[in-house]
C-alpha positions, -999 to 999 in steps of 0.1 A, spaced: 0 0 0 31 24 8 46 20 -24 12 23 -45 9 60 -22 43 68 -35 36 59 -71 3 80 -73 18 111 -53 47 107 -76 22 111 -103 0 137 -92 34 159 -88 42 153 -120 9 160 -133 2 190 -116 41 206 -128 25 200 -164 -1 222 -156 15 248 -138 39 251 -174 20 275 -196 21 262 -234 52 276 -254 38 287 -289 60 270 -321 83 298 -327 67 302 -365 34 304 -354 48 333 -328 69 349 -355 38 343 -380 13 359 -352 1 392 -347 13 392 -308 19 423 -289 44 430 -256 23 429 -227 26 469 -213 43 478 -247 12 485 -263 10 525 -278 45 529 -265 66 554 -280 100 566 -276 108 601 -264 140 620 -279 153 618 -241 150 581 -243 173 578 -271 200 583 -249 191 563 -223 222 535 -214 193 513 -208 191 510 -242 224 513 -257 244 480 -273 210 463 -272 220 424 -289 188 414 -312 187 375 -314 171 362 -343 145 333 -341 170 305 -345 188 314 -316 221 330 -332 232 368 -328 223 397 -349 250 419 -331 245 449 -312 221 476 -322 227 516 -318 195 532 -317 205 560 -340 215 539 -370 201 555 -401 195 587 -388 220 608 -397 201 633 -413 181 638 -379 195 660 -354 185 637 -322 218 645 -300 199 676 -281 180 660 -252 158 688 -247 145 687 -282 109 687 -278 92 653 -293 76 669 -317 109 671 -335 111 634 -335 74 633 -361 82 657 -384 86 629 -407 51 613 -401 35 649 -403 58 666 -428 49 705 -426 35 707 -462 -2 710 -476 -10 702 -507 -38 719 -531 -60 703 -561 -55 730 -594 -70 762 -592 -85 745 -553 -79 762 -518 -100 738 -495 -85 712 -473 -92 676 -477 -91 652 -443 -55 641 -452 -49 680 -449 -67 684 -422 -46 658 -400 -13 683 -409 -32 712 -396 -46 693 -367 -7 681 -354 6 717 -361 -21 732 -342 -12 706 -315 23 712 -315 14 751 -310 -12 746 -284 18 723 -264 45 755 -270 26 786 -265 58 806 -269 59 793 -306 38 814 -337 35 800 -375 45 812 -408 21 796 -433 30 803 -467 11 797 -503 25 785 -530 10 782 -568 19 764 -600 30 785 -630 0 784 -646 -22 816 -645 -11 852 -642 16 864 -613 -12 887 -598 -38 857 -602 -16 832 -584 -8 859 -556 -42 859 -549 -48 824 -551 -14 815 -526 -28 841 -502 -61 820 -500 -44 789 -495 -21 800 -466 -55 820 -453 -72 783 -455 -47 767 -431 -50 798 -409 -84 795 -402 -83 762 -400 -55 761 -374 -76 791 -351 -104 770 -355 -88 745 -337 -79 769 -307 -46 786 -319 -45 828 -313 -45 849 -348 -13 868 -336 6 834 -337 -3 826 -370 9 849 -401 -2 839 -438 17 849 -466 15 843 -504 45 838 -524 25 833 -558 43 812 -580 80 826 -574 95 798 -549 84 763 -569 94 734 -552 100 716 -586 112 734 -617 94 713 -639 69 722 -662 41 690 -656 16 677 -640 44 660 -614 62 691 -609 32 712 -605 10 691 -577 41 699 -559 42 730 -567 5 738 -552 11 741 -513 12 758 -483 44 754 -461 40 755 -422 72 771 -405 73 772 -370 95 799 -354 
């Protein structure tokens, strides 16, 4: 009877360590999976983060177990001036918003993609009340220098109203035409002048 109590203890351990050991997922199906950190979920690096040691020399293992090296977190951004840690984080998306509207021919409304560029800038302002915006419109070279003047001074005027709308002062916004004397593409079609039909946001 002792050693039949031993065997079925012996089992029920066993049976109940099985248990206790979530499932491990096949490391395709993981890799194939749509699976999100737990916590990580909407989180986003601020510019003082970049320079956290926490972070520095991170090693990225690939699936099979074997090394990818060590990863700097400013790889591939040369071009981005990240080394200030007081840079404000808005510095970090100018990529995602970049500070240019764009206009159908002969058109000064804004469309919702327009309208998401006017919403972050207005943001951006709200967050930095010390900070105004120079909003300047552009035209194509089609139509006569005093017609496109007019027509870039509607465009920047759109955006204005837009961005006061949204809560922004008057005296921190200041709209300016440039007609069609500072094209962004010295082409002369269709490519060169839907880039060519804008509004530029500069904040100062």
């Amino acid at each position: 009877m002792k050693t039949f109590s031993k065997v079925l203890l012996l089992a029920l351990s066993a049976s109940l360590a099985a248990c206790s050991t979530p499932p491990q997922k096949d490391v395709d199906q993981a890799l194939d999976g749509n699976d999100t950190a737990p916590g990580l979920d909407g989180f986003r690096l601020k510019n003082e983060d970049l320079n956290s040691p926490q972070i520095q020399g991170v090693e990225v293992i690939s699936a099979d177990g074997q090394s990818m090296g060590s990863v700097d977190p400013l790889d591939g951004m040369d071009n981005v001036d990240l080394l200030d840690p007081n840079l404000p984080t808005y510095e970090l998306e100018n990529a995602l918003y970049e500070p240019i509207i764009y206009f159908g021919f002969d058109q000064y409304d804004l469309d919702p993609k327009s309208m998401e560029t006017v919403n972050y800038y207005a943001e951006v302002l709200l967050a930095n009340p010390e900070r105004r915006a120079i909003l300047r419109g552009h035209t194509d070279e089609r139509g006569s220098p005093e017609y496109n003047l007019a027509l870039g001074e509607k465009r920047a005027a759109a955006v204005k109203k837009a961005m006061i709308v949204l809560g922004i002062a008057p005296e921190r916004l200041e709209a300016v035409s440039m007609g069609e004397e500072y094209p962004a593409d010295l082409g002369s079609n269709e490519a060169a002048w839907a880039k060519n039909r804008r509004v530029e946001i500069e904040l100062k």
